[in-house]
C-alpha positions as a Python dict, from the first residue, in 0.01 Angstrom:
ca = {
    (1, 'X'): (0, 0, 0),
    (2, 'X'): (304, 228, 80),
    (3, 'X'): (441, 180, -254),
    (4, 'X'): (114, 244, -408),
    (5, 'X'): (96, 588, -189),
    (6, 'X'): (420, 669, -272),
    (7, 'X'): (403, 581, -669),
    (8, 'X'): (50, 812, -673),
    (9, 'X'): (279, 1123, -487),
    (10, 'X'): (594, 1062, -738),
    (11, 'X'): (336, 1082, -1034),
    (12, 'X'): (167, 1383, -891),
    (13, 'X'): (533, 1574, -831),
    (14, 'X'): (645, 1506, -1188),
    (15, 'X'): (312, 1592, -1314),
    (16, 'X'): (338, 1959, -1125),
    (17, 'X'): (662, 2018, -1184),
    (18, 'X'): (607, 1959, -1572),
    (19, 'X'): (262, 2173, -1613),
    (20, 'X'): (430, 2471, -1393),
    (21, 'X'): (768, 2422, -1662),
    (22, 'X'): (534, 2420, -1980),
    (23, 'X'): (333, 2751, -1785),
    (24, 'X'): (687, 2876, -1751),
    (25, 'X'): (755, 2887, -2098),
    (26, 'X'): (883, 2547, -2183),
    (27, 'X'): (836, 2343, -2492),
    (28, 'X'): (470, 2211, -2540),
    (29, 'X'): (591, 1931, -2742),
    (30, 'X'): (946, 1829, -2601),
    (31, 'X'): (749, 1817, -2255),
    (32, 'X'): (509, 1587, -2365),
    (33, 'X'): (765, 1363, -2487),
    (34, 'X'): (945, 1400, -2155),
    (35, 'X'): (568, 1348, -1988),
    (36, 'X'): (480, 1048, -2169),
    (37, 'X'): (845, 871, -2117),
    (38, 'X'): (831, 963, -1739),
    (39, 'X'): (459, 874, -1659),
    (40, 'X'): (346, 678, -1934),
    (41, 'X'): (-32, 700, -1839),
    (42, 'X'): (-157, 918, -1575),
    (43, 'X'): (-517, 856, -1336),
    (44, 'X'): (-770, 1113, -1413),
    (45, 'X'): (-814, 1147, -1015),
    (46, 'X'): (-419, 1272, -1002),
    (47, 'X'): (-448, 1546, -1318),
    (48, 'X'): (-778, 1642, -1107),
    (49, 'X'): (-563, 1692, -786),
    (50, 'X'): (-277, 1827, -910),
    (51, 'X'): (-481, 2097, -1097),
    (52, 'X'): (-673, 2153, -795),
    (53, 'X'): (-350, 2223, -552),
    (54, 'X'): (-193, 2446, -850),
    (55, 'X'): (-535, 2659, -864),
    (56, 'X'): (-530, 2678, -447),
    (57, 'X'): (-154, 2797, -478),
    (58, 'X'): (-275, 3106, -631),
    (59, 'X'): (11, 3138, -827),
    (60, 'X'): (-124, 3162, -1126),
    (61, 'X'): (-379, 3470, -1246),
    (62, 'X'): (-718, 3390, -1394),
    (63, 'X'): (-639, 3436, -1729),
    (64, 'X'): (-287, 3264, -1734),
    (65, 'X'): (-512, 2926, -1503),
    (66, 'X'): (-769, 2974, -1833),
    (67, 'X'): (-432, 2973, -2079),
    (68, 'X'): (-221, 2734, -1873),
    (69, 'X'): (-570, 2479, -1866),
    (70, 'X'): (-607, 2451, -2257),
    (71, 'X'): (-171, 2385, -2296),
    (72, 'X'): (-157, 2121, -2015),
    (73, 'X'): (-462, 1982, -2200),
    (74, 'X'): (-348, 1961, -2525),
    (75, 'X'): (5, 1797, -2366),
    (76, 'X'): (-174, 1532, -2167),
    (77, 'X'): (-363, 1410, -2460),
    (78, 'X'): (-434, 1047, -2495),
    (79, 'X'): (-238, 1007, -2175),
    (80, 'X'): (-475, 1015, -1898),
    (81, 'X'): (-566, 676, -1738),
    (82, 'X'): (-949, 644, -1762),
    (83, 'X'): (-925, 239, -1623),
    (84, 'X'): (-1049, 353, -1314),
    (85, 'X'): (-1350, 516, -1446),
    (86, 'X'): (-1717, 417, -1343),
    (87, 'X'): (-1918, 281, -1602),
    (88, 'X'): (-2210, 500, -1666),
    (89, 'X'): (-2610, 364, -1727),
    (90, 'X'): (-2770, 480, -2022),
    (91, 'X'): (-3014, 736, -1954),
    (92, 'X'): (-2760, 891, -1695),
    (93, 'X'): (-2665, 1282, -1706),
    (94, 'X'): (-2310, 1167, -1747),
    (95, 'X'): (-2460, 963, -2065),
    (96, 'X'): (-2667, 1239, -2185),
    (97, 'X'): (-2336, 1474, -2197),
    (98, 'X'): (-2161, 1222, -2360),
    (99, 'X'): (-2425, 1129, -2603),
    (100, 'X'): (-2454, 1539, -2696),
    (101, 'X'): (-2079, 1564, -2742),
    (102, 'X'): (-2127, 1263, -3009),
    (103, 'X'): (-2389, 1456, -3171),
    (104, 'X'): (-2151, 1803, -3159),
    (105, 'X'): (-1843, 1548, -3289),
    (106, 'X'): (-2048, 1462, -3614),
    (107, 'X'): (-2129, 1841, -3664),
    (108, 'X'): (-1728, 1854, -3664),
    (109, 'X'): (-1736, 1619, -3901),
    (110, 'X'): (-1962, 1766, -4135),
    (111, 'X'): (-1788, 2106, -4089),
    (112, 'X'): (-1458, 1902, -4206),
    (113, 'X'): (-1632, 1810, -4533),
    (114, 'X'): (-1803, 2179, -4574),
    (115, 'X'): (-1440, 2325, -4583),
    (116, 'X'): (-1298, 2068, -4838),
    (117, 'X'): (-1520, 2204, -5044),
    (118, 'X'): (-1358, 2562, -5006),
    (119, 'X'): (-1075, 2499, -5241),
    (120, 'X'): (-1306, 2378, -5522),
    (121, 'X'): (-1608, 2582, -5521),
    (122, 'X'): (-1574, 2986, -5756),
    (123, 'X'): (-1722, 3323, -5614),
    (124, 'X'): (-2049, 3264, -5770),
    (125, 'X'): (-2156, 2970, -5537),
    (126, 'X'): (-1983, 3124, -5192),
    (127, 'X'): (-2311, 3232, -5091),
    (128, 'X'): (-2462, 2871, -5057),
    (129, 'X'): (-2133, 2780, -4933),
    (130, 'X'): (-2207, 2992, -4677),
    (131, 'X'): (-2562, 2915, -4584),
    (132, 'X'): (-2473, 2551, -4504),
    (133, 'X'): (-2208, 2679, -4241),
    (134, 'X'): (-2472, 2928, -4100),
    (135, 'X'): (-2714, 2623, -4072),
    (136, 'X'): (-2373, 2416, -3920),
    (137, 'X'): (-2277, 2706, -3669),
    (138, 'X'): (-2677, 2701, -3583),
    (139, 'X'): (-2661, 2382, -3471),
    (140, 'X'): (-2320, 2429, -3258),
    (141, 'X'): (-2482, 2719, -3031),
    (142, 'X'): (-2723, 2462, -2885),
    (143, 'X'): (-2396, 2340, -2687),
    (144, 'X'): (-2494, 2665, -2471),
    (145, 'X'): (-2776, 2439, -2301),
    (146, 'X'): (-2532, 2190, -2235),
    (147, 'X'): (-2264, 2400, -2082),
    (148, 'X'): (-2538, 2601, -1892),
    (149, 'X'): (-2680, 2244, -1709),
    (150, 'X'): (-2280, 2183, -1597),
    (151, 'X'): (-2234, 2531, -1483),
    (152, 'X'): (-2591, 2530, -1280),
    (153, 'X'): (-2631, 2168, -1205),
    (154, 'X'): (-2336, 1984, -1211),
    (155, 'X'): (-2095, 2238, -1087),
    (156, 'X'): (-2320, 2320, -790),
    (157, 'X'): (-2265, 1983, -632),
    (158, 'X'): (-1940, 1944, -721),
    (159, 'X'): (-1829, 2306, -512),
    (160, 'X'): (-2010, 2150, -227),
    (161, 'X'): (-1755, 1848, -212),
    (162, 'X'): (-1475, 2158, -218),
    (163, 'X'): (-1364, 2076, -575),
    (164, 'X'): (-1382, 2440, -713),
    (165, 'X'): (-1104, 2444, -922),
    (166, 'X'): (-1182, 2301, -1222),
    (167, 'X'): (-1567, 2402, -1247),
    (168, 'X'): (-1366, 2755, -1229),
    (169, 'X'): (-1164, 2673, -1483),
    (170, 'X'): (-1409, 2484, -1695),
    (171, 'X'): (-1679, 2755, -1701),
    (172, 'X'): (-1408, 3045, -1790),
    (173, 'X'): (-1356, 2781, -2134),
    (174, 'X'): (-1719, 2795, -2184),
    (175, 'X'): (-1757, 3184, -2181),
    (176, 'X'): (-1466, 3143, -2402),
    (177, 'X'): (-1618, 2891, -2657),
    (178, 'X'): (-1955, 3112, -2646),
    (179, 'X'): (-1728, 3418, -2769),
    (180, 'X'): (-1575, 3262, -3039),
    (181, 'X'): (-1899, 3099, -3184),
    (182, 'X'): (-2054, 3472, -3142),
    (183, 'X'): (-1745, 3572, -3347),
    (184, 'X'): (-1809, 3323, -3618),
    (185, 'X'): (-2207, 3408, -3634),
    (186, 'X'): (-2070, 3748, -3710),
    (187, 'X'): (-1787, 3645, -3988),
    (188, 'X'): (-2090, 3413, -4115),
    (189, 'X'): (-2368, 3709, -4141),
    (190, 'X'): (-2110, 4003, -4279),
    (191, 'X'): (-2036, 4056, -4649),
    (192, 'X'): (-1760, 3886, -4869),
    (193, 'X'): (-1663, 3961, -5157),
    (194, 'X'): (-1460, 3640, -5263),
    (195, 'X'): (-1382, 3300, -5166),
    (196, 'X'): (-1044, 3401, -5127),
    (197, 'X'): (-1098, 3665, -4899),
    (198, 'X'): (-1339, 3446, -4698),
    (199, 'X'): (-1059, 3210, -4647),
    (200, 'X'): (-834, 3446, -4578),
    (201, 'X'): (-1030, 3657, -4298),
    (202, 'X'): (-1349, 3413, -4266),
    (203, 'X'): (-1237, 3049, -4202),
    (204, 'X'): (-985, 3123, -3908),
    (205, 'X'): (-1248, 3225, -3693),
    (206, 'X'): (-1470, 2909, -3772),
    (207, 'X'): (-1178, 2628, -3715),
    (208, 'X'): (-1097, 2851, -3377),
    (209, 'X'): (-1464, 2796, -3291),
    (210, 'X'): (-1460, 2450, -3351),
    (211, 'X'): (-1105, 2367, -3240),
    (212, 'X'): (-1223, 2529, -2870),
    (213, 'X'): (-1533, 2270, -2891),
    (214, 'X'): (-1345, 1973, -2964),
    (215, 'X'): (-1103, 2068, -2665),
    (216, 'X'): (-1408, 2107, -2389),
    (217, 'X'): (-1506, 1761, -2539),
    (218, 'X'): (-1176, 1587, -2390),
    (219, 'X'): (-1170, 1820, -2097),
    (220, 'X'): (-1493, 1653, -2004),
    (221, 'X'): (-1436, 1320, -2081),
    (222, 'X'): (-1083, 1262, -1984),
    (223, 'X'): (-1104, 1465, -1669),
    (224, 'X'): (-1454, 1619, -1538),
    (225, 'X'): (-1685, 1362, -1566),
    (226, 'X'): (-1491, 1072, -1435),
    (227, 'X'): (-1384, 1297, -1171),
    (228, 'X'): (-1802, 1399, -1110),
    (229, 'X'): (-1872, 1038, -1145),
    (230, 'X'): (-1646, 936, -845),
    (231, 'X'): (-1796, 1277, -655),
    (232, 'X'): (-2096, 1255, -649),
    (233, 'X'): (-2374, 1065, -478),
    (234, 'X'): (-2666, 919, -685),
    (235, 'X'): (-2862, 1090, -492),
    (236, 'X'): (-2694, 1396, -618),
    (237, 'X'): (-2753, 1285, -962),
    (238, 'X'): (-3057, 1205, -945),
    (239, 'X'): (-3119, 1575, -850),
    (240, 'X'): (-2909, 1654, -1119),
    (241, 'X'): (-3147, 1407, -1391),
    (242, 'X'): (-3465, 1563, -1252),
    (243, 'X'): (-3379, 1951, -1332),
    (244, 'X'): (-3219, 1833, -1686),
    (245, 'X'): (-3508, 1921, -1874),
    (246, 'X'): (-3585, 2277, -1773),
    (247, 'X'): (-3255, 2376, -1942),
    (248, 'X'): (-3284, 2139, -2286),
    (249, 'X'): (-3068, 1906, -2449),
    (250, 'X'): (-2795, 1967, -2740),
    (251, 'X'): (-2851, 1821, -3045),
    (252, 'X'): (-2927, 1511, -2863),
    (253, 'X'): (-3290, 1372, -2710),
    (254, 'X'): (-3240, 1099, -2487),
    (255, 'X'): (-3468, 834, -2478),
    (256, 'X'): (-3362, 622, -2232),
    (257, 'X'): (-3492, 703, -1861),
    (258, 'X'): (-3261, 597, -1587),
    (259, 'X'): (-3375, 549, -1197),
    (260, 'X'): (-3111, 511, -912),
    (261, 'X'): (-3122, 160, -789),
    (262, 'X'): (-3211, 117, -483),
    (263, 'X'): (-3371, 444, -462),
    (264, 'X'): (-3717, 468, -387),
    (265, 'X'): (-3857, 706, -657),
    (266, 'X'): (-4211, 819, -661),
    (267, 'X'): (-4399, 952, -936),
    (268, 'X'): (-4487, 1277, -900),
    (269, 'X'): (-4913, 1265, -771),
    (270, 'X'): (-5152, 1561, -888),
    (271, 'X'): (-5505, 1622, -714),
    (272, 'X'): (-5783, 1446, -938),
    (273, 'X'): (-5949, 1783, -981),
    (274, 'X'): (-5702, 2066, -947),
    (275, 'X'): (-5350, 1897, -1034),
    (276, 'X'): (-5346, 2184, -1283),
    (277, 'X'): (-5629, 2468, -1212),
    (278, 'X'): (-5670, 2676, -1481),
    (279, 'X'): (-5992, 2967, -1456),
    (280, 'X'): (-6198, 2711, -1673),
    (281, 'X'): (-6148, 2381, -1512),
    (282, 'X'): (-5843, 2169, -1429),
    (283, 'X'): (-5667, 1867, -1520),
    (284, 'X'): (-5396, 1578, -1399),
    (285, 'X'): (-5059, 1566, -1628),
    (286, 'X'): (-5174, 1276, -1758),
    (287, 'X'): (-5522, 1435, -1874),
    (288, 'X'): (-5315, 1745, -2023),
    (289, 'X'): (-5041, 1526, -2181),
    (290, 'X'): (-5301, 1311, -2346),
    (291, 'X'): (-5489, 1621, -2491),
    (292, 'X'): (-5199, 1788, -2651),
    (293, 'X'): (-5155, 1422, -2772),
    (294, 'X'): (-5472, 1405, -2996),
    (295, 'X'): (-5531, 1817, -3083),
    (296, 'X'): (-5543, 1779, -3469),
    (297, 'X'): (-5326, 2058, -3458),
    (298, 'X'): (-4943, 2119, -3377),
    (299, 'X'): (-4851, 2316, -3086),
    (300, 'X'): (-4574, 2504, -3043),
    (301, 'X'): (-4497, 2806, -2736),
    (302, 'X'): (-4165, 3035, -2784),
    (303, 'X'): (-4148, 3258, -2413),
    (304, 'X'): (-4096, 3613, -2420),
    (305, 'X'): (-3733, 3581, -2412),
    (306, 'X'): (-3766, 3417, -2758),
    (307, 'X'): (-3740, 3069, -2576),
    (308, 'X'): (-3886, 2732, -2687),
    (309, 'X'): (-4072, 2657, -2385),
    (310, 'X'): (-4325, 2371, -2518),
    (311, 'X'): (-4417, 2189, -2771),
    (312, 'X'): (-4713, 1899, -2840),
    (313, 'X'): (-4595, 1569, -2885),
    (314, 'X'): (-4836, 1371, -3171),
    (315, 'X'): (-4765, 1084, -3317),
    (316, 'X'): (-4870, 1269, -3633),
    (317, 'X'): (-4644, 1621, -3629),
    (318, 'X'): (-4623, 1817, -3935),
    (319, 'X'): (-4264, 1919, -3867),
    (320, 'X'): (-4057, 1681, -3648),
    (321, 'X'): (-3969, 1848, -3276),
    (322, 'X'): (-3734, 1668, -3023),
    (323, 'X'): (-3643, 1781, -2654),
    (324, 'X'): (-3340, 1893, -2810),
    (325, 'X'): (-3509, 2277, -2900),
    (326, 'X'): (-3674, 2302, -2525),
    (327, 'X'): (-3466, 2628, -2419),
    (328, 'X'): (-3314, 2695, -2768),
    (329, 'X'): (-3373, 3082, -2912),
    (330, 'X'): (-3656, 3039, -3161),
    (331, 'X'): (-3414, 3194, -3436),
    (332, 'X'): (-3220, 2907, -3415),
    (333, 'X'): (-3476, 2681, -3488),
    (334, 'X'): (-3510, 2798, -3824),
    (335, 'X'): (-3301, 2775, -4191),
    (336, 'X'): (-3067, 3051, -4139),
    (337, 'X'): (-3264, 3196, -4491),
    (338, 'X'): (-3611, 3238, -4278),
    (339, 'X'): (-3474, 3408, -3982),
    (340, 'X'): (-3491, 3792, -4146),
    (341, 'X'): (-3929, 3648, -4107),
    (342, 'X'): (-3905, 3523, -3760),
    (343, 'X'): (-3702, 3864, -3670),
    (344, 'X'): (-3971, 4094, -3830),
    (345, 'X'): (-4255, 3853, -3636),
    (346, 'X'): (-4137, 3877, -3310),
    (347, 'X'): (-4045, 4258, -3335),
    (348, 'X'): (-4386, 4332, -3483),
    (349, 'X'): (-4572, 4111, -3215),
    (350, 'X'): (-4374, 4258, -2887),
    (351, 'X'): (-4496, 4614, -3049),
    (352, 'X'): (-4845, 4506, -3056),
    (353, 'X'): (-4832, 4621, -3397),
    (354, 'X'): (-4953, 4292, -3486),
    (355, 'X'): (-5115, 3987, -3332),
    (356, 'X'): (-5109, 3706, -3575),
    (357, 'X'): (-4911, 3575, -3929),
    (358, 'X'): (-4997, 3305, -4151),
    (359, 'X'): (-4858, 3119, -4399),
    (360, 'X'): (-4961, 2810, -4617),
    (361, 'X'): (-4813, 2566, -4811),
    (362, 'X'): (-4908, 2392, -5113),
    (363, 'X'): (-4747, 2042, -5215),
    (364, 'X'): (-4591, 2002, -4901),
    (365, 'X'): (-4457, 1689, -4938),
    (366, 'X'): (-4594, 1626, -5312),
    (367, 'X'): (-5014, 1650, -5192),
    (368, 'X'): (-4994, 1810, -4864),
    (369, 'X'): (-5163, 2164, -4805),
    (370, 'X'): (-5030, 2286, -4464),
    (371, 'X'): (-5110, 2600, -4257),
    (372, 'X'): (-4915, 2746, -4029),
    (373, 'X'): (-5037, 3061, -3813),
    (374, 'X'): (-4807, 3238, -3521),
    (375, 'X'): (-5024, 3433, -3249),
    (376, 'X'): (-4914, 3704, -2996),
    (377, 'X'): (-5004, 3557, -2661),
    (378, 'X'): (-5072, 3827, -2435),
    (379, 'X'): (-5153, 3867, -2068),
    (380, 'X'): (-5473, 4041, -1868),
    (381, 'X'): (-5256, 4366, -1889),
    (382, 'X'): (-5241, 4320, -2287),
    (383, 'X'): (-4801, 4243, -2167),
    (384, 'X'): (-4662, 4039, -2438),
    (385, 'X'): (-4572, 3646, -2310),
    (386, 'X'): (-4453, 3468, -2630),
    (387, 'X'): (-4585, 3327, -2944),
    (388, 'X'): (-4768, 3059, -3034),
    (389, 'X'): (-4727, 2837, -3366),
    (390, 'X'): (-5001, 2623, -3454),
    (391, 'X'): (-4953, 2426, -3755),
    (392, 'X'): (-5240, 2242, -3930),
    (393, 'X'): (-5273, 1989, -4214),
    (394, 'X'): (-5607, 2101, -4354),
    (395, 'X'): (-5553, 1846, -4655),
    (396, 'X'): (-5852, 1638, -4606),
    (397, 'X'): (-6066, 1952, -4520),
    (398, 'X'): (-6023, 2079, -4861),
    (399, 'X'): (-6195, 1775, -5015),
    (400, 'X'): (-6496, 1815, -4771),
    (401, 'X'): (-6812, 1900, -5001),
    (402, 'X'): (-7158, 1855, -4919),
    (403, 'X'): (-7292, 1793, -4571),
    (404, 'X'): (-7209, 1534, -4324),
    (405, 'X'): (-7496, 1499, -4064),
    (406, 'X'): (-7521, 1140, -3974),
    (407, 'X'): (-7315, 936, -3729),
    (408, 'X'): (-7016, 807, -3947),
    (409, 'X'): (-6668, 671, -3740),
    (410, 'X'): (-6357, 747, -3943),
    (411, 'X'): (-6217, 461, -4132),
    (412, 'X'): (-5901, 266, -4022),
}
């Protein structure tokens, strides 16, 4: 056991000493050779510690811990130990993070085969060129909902067992990664006048954008959520499952529930008559899930803060919805060549200059006729709450002629 202690505190001294030579201005790549030869693999626990004691030391600023994090990250690459790591159930928050950062890892990819295309493609076709990344980089600011459930779930829990450096640390990279994405929506949205030029000025800030995401993916894996896996209780988690939805998913809806064993959970129980007491009447969830269930319509609410809030959930949707867009911006939810329409409908409904907008289409789908209206939903004091999307396929109304007055079931 000795040996073992005193193998884990040789480790942890190299490891130090090496991270606070390479934050010293040593060579990123000689000292990895040097760290690999010396350590050969590392524990994810030790990196964990020995980051912990360097942020306590308070040696280091802010800005060079936020700078010294993404160097010693890049040099302990592939050589953290993760054999020691708890396996994780499906359905688990650690599994739902993981599961989103596949989803964001095949964006990557997909950005990868957008920019091959760079070097082929003439001046005339940069535009479309440049909606598909707009549509790409629409998809990559969803990872805001899943950085915001570590930062207000998982961190939370974490500071309480008085690990508080690398939540510090972590959450500094995300205000980071949300920066350069905001920088990239910009180089995305302004005017170029040439492929080169957008290759020249544009593309930089994208692969920045994208090289930040694919570092906060190992971060994560190799270090934070074995490390919140070992932490904390499944009690904790469980917490930590429960408040999941009311900040969304990322690109990702699970579908796999997951229940502590040996936990005694209990479904949550509504009053028969006022579970949910509205100034009409009242229903159970189950009554109110159901009903959104069968509406022959489409439901969907965006809050005031441009928010998807809700959304009905039949087995017949005209457009497909996932948990994914619960907490997205409604602008994101769109093709990037609609959004000028959503823009002008939400400034015109918070205004009150308008109330409702409606738009049909014809063939959707080769024989479909859909309609799709957007109302202002407004409170008793006429304030503006949100918008409301119904969507409608009236196809089989527009066949209806004559009268139908006698008892006749539809036909299966």
């Amino acid at each position: 056991m000795s040996e073992l202690i005193n193998n884990s505190m040789q480790r942890k001294e190299q490891l130090r000493n090496l991270l606070l030579e390479l934050h010293n201005g040593g060579n990123p790549a000689l000292l990895r050779r040097h760290l690999i030869s010396a350590l050969k693999n590392i524990p994810y626990n030790e990196v964990v510690e020995v980051e912990q004691e360097l942020i306590n030391s308070n040696a280091l600023t802010e800005e060079e811990i936020l700078n010294f994090c993404d160097l010693h990250t890049a040099v302990l690459d592939g050589s953290i130990d993760m054999q020691g790591a708890k396996e994780i159930p499906a359905g688990h928050p650690v599994d739902t993070f993981q599961q989103e950062n596949r989803a964001l890892e095949k964006e990557m990819e997909t950005f990868k085969e957008i920019k091959k295309k760079l070097a082929e493609i003439h001046d005339a076709q940069l535009p479309g060129y440049l909606m598909q990344l707009r549509t790409l980089f629409n998809n990559f600011s969803d990872i805001d909902k899943h950085y915001k459930r570590k930062e207000y779930l998982l961190f939370p829990f974490l500071e309480k067992h008085l690990i508080t450096g690398p939540p510090k640390v972590m959450w500094g990279k995300h205000d980071e990664t949300r920066e350069l994405l905001n920088k990239a929506r910009v180089v995305l949205t302004s005017p170029v006048s040439s492929v080169d030029s957008f290759r020249a000025a544009g593309l930089p800030a994208l692969d920045h954008a994208v090289e930040m995401i694919a570092g906060m993916i190992r971060k994560e894996e190799e270090i934070l959520l074995p490390m919140a896996m070992d932490t904390l209780s499944e009690e904790e988690w469980y917490r930590v499952y429960l408040e999941t939805p009311e900040f969304g998913y990322c690109l990702y809806d699970p579908e796999e529930e997951w229940h502590p064993q040996g936990m005694k959970v209990e479904k949550q129980v509504y009053a028969e008559s006022d579970g949910i007491r509205l100034s009409s009447g009242a229903f159970n969830t189950d009554e109110l899930e159901a009903l959104f269930r069968h509406l022959p319509i489409d439901i969907t609410f965006v809050d005031k803060e441009d928010k998807v809030r809700f959304f009905s959930h039949s087995p017949n949707r005209v457009f497909e919805r996932n948990r994914s867009i619960i907490g997205r911006d409604v602008r994101m939810c769109h093709p990037p060549g609609s959004v000028h329409v959503v823009e002008q409908i939400l400034k015109d409904f918070k205004s009150g200059k308008e109330n409702k907008a409606m738009f049909w289409i014809s063939g959707f789908q080769k024989e479909r006729f859909i309609v799709i209206t957007y109302y202002a939903l407004r409170g008793k004091e006429k304030e503006y709450l949100g918008v409301l999307e119904v969507t409608q396929d009236i196809t089989h109304l527009r066949k209806l002629e004559g009268s139908q007055r006698l008892l006749s079931y539809e036909q299966k």
